[in-house]
C-alpha positions in Angstrom: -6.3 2.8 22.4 -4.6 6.3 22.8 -1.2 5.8 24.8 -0.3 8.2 27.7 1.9 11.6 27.3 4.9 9.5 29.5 4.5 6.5 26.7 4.4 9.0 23.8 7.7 10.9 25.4 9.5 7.8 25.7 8.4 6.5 22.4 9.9 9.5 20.8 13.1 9.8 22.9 14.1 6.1 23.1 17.5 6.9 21.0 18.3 10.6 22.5 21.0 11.6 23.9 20.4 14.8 24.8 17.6 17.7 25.0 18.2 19.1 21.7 17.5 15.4 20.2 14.3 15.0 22.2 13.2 17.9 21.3 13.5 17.0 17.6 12.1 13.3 18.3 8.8 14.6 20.0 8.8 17.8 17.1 9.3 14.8 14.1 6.4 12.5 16.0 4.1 15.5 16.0 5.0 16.6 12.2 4.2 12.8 11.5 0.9 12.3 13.5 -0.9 15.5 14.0 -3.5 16.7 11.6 -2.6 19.9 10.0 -4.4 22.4 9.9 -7.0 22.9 12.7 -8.8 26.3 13.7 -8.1 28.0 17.2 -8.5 31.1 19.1 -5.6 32.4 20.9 -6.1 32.9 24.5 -3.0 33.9 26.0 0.4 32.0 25.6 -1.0 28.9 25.2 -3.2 27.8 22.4 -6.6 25.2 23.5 -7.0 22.8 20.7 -10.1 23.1 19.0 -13.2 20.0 20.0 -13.5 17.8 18.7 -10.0 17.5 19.0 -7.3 16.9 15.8 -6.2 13.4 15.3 -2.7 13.4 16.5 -3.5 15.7 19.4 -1.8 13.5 22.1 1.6 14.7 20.9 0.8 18.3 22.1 0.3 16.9 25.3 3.0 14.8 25.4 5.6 17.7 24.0 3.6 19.8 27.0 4.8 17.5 29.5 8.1 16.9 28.1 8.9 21.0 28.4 8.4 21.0 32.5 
């Protein structure tokens, strides 16, 4: 079962102290769990993940959350 961005955030940023370390915890979580590389297209500032989707794909979201 694929946990939710909010979990995924929290998972990463349970021993943070600040934004700088968050940042690093979500960037570490992706570097561990997302499946380099993967084929995209760039559309504008964003880039869409390619379907069917890379394993590991739920840390994008959650780091997309995290940044608002």
């Amino acid at each position: 079962m694929k946990k939710r961005p909010e979990a995924l955030i929290a998972e990463a940023t349970v021993d943070c102290y600040n934004e700088s370390e968050q940042f690093g915890g979500i960037f570490t979580m992706m570097e561990e769990n997302l499946t380099l590389p993967f084929k995209t297209k760039i559309l504008g500032v964003d880039l869409p993940l390619p379907r069917p989707r890379p394993a590991g794909a739920e840390w994008i979201d959650a780091y997309r959350l995290w940044r608002k």
